[in-house]
C-alpha positions as CSV (number, residue, x, y, z in Angstrom):
1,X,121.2,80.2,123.0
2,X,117.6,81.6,123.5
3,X,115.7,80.0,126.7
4,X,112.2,80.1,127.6
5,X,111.2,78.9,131.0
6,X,108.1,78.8,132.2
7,X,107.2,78.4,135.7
8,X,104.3,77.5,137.6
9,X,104.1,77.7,141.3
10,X,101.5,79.6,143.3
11,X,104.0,80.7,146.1
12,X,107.2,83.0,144.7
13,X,108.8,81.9,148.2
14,X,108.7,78.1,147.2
15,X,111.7,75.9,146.6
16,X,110.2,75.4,142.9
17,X,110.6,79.4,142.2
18,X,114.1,79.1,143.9
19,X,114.9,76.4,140.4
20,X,113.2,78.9,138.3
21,X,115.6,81.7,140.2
22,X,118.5,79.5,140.0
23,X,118.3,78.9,136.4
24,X,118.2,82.5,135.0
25,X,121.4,82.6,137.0
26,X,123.2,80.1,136.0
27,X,122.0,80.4,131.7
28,X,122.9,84.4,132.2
29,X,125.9,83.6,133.7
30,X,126.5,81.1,130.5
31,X,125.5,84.7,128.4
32,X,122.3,83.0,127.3
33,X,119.3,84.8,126.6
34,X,117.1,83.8,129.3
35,X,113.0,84.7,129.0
36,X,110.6,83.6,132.1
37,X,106.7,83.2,132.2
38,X,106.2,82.9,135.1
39,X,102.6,82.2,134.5
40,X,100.6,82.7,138.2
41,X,102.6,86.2,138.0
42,X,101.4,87.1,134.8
43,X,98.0,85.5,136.0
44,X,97.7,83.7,132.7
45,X,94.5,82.5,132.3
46,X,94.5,79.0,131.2
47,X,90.6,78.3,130.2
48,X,90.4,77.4,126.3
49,X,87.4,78.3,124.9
50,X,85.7,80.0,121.9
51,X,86.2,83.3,123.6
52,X,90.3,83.2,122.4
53,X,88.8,83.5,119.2
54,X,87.5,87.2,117.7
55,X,87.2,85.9,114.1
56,X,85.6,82.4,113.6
57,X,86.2,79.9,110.8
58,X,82.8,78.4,112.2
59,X,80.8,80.8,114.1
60,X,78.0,78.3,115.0
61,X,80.4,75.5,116.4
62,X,83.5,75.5,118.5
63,X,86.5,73.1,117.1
64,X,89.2,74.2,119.0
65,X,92.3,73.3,117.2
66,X,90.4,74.6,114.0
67,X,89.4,77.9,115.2
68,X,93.4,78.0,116.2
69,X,94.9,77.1,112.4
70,X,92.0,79.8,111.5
71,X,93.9,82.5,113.7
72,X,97.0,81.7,112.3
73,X,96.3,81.7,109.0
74,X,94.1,85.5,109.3
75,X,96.5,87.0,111.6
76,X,94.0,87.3,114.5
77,X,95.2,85.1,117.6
78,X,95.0,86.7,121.1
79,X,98.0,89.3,121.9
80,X,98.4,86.6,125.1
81,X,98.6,83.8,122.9
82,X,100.8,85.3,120.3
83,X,103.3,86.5,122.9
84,X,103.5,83.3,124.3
85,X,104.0,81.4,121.2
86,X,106.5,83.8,119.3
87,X,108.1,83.3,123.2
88,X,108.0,79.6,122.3
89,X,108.8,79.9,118.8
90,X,112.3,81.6,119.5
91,X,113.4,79.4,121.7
92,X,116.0,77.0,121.7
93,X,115.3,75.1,125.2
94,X,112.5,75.0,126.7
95,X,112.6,74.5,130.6
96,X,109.6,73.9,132.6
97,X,109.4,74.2,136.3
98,X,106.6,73.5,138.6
99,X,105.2,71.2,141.6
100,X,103.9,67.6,140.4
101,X,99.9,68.4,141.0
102,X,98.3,65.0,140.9
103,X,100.4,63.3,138.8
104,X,100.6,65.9,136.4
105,X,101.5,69.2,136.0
106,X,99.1,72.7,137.8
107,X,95.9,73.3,135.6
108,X,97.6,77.1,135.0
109,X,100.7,75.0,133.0
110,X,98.4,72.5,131.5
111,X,96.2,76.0,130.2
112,X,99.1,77.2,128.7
113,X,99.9,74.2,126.5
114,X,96.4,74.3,125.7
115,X,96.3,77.5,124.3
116,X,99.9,78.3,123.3
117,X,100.7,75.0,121.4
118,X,99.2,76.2,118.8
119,X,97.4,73.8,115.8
120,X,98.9,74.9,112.7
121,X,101.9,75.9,113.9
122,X,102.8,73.6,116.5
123,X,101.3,70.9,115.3
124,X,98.7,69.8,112.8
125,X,98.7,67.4,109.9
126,X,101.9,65.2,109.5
127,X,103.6,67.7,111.8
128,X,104.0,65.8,114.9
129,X,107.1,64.1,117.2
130,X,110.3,64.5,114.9
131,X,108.3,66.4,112.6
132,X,106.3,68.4,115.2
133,X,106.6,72.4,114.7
134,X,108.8,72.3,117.9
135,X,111.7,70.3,116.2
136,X,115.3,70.9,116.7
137,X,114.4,73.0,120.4
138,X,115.3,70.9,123.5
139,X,113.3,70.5,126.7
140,X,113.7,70.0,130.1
141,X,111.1,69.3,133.0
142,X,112.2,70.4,136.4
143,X,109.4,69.0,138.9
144,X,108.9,69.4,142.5
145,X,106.8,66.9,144.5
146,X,106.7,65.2,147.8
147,X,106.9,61.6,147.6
148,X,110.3,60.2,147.6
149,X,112.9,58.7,145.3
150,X,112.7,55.3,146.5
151,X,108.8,55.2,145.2
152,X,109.3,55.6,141.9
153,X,111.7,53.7,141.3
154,X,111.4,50.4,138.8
155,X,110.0,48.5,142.0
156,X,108.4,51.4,143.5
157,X,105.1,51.6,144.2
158,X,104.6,54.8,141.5
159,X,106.9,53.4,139.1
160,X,109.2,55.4,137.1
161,X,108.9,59.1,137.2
162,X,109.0,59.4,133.2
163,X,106.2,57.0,133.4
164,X,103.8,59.0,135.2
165,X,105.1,62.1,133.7
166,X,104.4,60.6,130.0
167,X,101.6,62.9,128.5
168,X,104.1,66.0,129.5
169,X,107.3,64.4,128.2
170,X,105.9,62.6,125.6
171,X,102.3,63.3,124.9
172,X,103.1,67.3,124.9
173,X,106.9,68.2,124.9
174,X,107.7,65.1,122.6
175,X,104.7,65.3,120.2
176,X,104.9,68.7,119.4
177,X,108.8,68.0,118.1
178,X,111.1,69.0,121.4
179,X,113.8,66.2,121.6
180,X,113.2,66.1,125.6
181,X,116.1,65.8,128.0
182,X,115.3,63.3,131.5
183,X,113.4,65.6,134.0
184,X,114.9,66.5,137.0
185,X,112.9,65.6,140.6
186,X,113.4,67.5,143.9
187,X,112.3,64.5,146.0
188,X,110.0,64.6,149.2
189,X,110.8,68.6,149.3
190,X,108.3,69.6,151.6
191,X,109.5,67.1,154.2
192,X,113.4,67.7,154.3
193,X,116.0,69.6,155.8
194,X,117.2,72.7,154.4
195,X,120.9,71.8,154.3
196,X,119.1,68.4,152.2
197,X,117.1,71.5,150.0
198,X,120.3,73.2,149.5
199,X,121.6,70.3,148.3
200,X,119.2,69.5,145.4
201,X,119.5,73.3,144.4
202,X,123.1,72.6,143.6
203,X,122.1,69.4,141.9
204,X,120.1,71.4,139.9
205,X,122.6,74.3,139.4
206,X,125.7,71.8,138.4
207,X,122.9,69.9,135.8
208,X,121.7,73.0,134.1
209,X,125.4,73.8,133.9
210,X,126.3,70.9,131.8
211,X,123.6,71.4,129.6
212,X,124.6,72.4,126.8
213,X,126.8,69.0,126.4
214,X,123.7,66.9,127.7
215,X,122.5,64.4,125.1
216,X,120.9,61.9,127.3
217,X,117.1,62.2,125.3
218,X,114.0,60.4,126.0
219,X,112.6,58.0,123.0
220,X,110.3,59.1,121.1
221,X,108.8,57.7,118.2
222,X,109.6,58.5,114.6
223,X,107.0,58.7,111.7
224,X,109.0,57.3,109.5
225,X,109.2,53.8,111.7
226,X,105.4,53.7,111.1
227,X,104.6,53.3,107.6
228,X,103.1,55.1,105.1
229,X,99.9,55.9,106.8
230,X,101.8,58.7,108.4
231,X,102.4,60.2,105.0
232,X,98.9,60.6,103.9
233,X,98.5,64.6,104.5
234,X,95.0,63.4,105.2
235,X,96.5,62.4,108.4
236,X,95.6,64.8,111.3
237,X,97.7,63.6,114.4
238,X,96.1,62.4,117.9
239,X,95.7,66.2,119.0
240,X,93.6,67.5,116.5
């Protein structure tokens, strides 16, 4: 199996890069093929702007997703881009780690779906959730933050965490095809012990380890539920 993760922590000395750490260890031990962006490393940049773009469909005004089916279709996206998404498009899970930044993910991650989730290839058209670009790879959020299990819970004060995660899991991962595994949380980690750190570390270790026998997916909706409006190849999906 070919795995891409993708990490996104500021500090290589953070509990976060010890998940990233600990799953190249466990997949290699499995004889995946493990890849890693680590993306503050690589120093990624994550601004999306007409400047990605060397050949313009339209030089005098900027659609984004446009100018990216454009690239795709002449050859000429960004080498950063392109190595990123043929990253992506090998893939068979996807594995995302990084600290919950304000209910959401850092702006370097949410740069990188911006410019690697490319329209036209990722999505685009009637190519969206089970028939998103991205269909048949898995995906799996591992997420870091300090608040605790007990608030986001069904009566916690945040809710669920899959509720507040929703635009990654669903509105990203989801849309673009990925049938998405639950995420995994490493609760209140700032605040606890280390022998309590060590302890989600092997969590994480013993789920990553079962993964390949997980089946435990997310809903997502399927086009096909939704009538024929979603047929029309007229029909340009909520990202375009």
């Amino acid at each position: 199996m070919n795995i891409l993760i993708v990490h996104a922590h500021p500090e290589p000395q953070s509990f976060c890069a010890a998940m990233k750490d600990a799953a190249v260890e466990v997949f290699r031990q499995q004889g995946h093929t493990v890849t890693v962006s680590d993306l503050y490393a690589m120093r990624f940049n994550p601004v999306a702007s007409a400047e990605d773009f060397a050949s313009r469909a339209n030089p005098d005004y900027c659609v984004y997703a446009l100018e990216q089916r454009h690239a795709v279709d002449t050859g000429t996206l960004p080498d950063d881009i392109r190595t990123e998404l043929e990253k992506l498009l090998a893939c068979d899970l996807l594995v995302l780690t990084f600290p919950l930044f304000w209910a959401s993910v850092p702006a370097i991650l949410k740069g990188w779906f911006d410019r690697v989730l490319v329209s036209g290839k990722v999505y685009g058209g009637k190519r969206f959730y089970n028939r998103g670009g991205l269909a048949g790879k898995r995906a799996l959020v591992g997420v870091t933050l300090g608040g605790r299990e007990d608030m986001f819970g069904a009566h916690g004060i945040h809710g669920p965490l899959e509720g507040m995660l929703k635009p990654v899991l669903q509105g990203t991962l989801g849309y673009a095809g990925c049938s998405v595994l639950k995420p995994f949380a490493g609760w209140h980690i700032p605040y606890i012990s280390a022998e309590q750190r060590a302890q989600v570390l092997q969590a994480w270790r013993a789920r990553l380890a079962a993964l390949a026998e997980e089946a435990d997916f997310l809903p997502m909706p399927d086009l096909a539920d939704f009538g024929a409006r979603y047929e029309s190849s007229n029909h340009k999906g909520a990202t375009s």
